[in-house]
C-alpha angles and dihedrals in degrees: 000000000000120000095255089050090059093040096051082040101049108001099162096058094050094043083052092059096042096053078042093057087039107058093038090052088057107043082044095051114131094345095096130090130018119268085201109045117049107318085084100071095059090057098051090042085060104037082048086061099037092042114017093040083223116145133224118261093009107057101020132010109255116169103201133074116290093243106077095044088049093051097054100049094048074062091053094049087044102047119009139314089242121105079260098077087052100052091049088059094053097043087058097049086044085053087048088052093042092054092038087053096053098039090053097042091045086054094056104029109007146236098331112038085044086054093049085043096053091044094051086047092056096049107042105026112025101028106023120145099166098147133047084259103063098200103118098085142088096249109057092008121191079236124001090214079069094063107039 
């Protein structure tokens, strides 16, 4: 089932979810992770590839996949060596799990249980902020390997 097959099918329950992400992306916005525990070093790891043209394991220790640190610093290079390129990333691949979640729940269960699914999966996964250190959620991560 394609995306514009399960909005044309169900499209209250998936605009639900996007002005869900939505608000909460932008309430949330700049106010997850911790720029001084953890989060940080996924940050230098990248810019020290997108700027510093230095490689993983060669050049710098660095104990997850390859993937995650490439990719963001393909963003860095992109768009910007700032947090905010970063964060972009991640919002896009959270929109790609969100709509993954409810395709996948409307498929099995329908369009209520799908909506309740993907609402329980932005609060308390992508955009979680349950403890005073933000940094178990898809946004700002403790480690980005974690969450692809």
């Amino acid at each position: 089932m394609s995306i514009s097959n399960l909005v044309r099918r169900c499209p209250t329950g998936y605009l639900l979810n996007i002005v869900l992400f939505s608000a909460l992306a932008f309430l949330t916005w700049d106010r997850l992770g911790d720029l001084l525990i953890d989060y940080p070093h996924e940050l230098y790891s990248a810019w020290l590839i997108a700027h510093e043209q230095r490689l993983p394991y060669r050049d710098f220790a660095y104990i997850y996949g390859p993937l995650p640190l490439l990719a963001n610093a393909l963003a860095m290079k992109s768009l910007g060596i700032h947090n905010h390129s970063i964060q972009v990333l991640n919002l896009v691949l959270a929109a790609l799990a969100t709509t993954t979640v409810y395709a996948l729940s409307h498929k099995l269960w329908g369009n209520v249980v799908a909506s309740f699914t993907t609402l329980v999966f932005q609060v308390f996964s992508v955009f979680s902020c349950v403890e005073t250190v933000s940094s178990y959620n898809w946004i700002a991560p403790y480690s980005h390997a974690v969450t692809w």
